[in-house]
C-alpha positions in Angstrom: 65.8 29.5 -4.8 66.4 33.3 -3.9 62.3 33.5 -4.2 62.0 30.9 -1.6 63.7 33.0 0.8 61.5 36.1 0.2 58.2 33.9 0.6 59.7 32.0 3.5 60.5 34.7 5.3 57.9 37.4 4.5 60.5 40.1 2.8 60.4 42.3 -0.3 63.4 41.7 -3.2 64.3 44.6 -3.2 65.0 44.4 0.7 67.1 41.3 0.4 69.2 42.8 -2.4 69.9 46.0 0.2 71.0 43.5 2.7 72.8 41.2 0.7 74.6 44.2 -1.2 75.8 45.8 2.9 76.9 42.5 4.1 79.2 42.0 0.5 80.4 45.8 1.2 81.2 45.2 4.8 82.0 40.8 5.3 85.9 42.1 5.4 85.3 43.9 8.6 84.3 40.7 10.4 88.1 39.5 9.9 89.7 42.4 10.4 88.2 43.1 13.9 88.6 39.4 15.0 91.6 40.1 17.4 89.8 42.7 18.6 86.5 40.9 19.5 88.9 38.0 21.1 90.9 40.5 23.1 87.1 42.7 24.0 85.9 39.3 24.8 88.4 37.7 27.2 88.4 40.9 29.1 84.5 41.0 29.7 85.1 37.0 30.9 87.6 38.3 33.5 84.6 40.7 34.8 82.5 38.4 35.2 84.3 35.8 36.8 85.7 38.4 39.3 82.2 40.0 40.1 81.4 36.0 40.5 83.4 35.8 43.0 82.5 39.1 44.6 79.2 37.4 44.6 80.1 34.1 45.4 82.4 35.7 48.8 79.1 37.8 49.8 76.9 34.7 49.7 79.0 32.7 51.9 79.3 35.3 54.6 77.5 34.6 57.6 73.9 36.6 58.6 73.8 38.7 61.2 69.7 39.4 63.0 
């Protein structure tokens, strides 16, 4: 099965063992930081909608020429 994904996807063993063995070591930081990324994430929505509606305001004004 494992071999499969080395042939499918063109990658050395011992490259797929590296990966797999950093994503074991790390896979608890993807919970811990999960409040984080929410929080990082609803801020970065309230910039874009506001420079949407910078944009939005600038579009509507009228032309002057």
């Amino acid at each position: 099965m494992v071999a499969e994904i080395y042939l499918e996807h063109q990658i050395n063993q011992n490259l797929y063992y590296k990966w797999r063995d950093q994503f074991l070591a790390n896979m608890d930081q993807v919970f811990i930081d999960e409040e984080n990324i929410t929080e990082k994430l609803n801020s970065e929505n309230k910039q874009f909608r506001k420079i949407i509606g910078d944009l939005s305001v600038e579009l509507k004004k009228p032309t002057s020429g």
